[in-house]
N, C-alpha and C positions, 0 to 999 in steps of 0.2 A: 552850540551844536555844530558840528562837523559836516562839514557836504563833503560826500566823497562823489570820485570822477571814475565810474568804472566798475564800483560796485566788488563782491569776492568774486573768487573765479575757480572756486574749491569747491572741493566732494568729499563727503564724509564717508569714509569707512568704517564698519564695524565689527570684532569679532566675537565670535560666539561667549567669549568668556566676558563682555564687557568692554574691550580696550579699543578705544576709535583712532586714530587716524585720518588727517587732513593730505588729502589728495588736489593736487593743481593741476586744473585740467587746461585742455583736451587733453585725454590717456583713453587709451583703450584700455579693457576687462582685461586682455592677455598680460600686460606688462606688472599689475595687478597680481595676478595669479599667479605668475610664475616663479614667485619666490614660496609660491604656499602649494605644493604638490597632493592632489585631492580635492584641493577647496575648490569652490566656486563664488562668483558672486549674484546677489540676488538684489533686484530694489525692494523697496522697504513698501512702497504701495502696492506691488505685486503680493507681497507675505501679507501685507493688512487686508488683502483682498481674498487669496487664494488659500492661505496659510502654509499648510506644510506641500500643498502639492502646485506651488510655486516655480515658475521655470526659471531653472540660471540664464545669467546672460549668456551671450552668446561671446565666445575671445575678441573678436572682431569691433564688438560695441562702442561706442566713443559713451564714455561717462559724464552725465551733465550738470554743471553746475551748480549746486545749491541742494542737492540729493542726499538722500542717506541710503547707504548700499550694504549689506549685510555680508562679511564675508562666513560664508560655512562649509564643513567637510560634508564630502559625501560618502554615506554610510557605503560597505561593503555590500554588495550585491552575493547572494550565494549563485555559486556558481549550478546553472542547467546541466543535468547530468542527460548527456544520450541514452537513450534506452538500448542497453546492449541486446544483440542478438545470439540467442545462441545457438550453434552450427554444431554437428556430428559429422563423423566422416562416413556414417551409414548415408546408405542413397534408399530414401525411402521412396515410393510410388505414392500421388498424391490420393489414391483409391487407399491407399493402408492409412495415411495421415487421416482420411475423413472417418476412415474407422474408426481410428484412434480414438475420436474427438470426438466420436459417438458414443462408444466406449466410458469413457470419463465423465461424460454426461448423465450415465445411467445412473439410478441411484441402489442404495446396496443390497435393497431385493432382489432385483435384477441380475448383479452380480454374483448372488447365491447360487442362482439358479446356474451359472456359466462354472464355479469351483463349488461342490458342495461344503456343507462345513465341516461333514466329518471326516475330511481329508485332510492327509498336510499339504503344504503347498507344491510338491513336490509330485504328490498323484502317487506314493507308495506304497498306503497305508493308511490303519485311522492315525488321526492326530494323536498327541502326548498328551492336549488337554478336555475338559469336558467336554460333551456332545448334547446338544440339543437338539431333539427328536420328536417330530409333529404326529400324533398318529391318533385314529376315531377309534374308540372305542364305543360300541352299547353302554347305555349308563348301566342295565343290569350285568353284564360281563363285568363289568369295573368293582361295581356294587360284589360282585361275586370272589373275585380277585383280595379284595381289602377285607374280607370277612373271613377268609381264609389264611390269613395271614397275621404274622405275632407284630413282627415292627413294621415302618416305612422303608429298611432295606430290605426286609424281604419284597414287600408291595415292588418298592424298585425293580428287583431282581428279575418277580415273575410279569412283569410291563417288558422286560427287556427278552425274556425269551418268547413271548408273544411277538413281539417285532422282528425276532430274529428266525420265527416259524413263518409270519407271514413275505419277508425279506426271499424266503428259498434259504435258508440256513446261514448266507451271509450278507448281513448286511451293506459290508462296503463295496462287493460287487454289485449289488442292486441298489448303492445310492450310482455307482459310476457310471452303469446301463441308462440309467433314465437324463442325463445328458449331454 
């Protein structure tokens, strides 16, 4: 058996695919690294410790003797997108913004009542498409109505001139009077 005087004076490196390397030290991390753009190095009791949330050495580190040091890439970070803001070149008044805001808040009964539905959005006219139309009748009026009558468009027809007698004869003038 052999006496050795001095002992090794080496550092293991290792990389991620397997392949070690013998390091003679003193060496700092950076001189290390700097052939490997990305990498880092980690000690190997740090990773049996912490595992993946392991801190790299720092460049400056003197590497010590008798160690096993893990060389690995560091993944890609996605990049933090700022949150754009976005600007008009209208100057609004912050009393119309809150309105705004109030506005958008309501929900779409609310809004009914602000455009009816049997308008276009325009305020010209009725719309092009169906109209929905809320109106009391007496059950016996109704009951009276459906007995007198052969189909359901007729039943329709004579519901529609009922609305359009109690309306004042037009209706979409007296949907746009009441807001």
């Amino acid at each position: 058996m052999g006496n050795t005087i001095g002992g090794t004076r080496k550092a293991k490196v290792m990389k991620i695919n397997g392949e070690t390397f013998k390091i003679r030290t003193p060496v700092r991390a950076w001189e290390i690294v700097k052939d490997y753009p990305g990498h880092v190095l980690l000690e190997s009791e740090s990773v049996k410790k912490f595992g993946i949330r392991a801190k790299p050495i720092e460049p400056q580190h003197e590497l010590k003797p008798k160690k096993v040091y893990f060389l690995v890439e560091l993944p890609n970070l996605p990049e933090k997108k700022v949150p754009r803001r976005a600007r008009s070149d209208m100057c609004v008044s912050a009393k119309d913004r809150l309105e705004c805001l109030m506005l958008s808040r309501r929900s779409v009964s609310d809004l009914s009542i602000v455009r009816p539905t049997g308008l276009d959005p325009g305020g010209l006219g009725p719309s092009p498409g169906p109209v929905r139309v809320k109106m009391r009748l007496p059950r016996a009026q109704f009951a009276k109505v459906v007995e007198g009558s052969k189909d359901e468009a007729e039943v329709a027809e004579k519901i529609i001139d009922l609305f359009v007698d109690k309306a004042g004869g037009n209706p979409v003038v007296e949907a746009c009077n009441r807001t």
